[in-house]
N, C-alpha and C positions, 0 to 999 in steps of 0.2 A: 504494500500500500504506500508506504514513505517512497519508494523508487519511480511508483506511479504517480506521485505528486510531484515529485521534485523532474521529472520527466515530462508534466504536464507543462509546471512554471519555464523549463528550457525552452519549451516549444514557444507558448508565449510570446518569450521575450525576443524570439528571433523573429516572431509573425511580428510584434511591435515597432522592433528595428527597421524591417522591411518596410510595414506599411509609411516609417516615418521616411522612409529612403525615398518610395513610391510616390509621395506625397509631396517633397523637393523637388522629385523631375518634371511633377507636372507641373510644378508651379512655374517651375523656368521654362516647361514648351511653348505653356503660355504667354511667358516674358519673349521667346524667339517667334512667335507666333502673332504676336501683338507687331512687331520691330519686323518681322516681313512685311507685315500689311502700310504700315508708317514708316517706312525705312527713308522713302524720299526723303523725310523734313531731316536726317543727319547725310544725306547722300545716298544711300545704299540703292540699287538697284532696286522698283518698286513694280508690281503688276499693275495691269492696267487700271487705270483711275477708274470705268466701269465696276470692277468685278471690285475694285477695292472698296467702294463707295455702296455695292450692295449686301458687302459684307460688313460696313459700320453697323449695320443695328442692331446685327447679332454679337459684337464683339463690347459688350459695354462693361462685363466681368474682364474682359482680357485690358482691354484700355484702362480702368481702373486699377490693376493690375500692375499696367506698365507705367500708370504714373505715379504708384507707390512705389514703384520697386526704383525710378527715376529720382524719385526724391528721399530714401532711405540709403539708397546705394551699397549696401553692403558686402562684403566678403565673402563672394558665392564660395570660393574652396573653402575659406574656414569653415561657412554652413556647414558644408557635405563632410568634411570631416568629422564636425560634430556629431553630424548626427551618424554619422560610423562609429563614431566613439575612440578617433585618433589623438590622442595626448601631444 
C-alpha cells in the first residue's frame, strides 16, 4: 500500500511538471502566433493584410497576450528552466 502511494504521488508530480511545461509552450505559440500575424509593425515579413485583418477578431486572447508579454518582457529561458526545475 505505502509503494502504491508513494508510486501514485511520483506519477503526479511528473503529470504536474508536464502539464506546467505544456502550459509554457502554448503560451509562447501564442506569443509567435500573435508576432506572425503583427510582424509588419517590427519588420518581419507579414501575410496578406486580407487574411491578417480576418483573422483580428479571433485573435483578441492572442493580442492580449502579446501585449502583456511586450510589456513584462521577461526571461523566457529562465521561465523554462524553472519550470524544469534547473538550479
Amino acid at each position: 500500500m505505502v509503494i502504491k502511494n508513494w508510486i501514485e504521488r511520483l506519477g503526479k508530480m511528473h503529470r504536474d511538471r508536464a502539464l506546467a511545461l505544456t502550459r509554457l509552450e502554448c503560451a509562447e505559440l501564442e506569443n509567435v502566433f500573435a508576432l506572425l500575424l503583427v510582424g509588419s509593425f517590427i519588420g518581419f515579413p507579414a501575410p496578406p493584410s486580407f487574411i491578417a485583418l480576418e483573422l483580428m477578431p479571433l485573435m483578441e486572447k492572442e493580442l492580449a497576450i502579446f501585449g502583456r508579454r511586450a510589456y513584462d518582457s521577461k526571461d523566457m529561458l529562465g521561465e523554462l528552466l524553472g519550470v524544469m526545475g534547473v538550479d
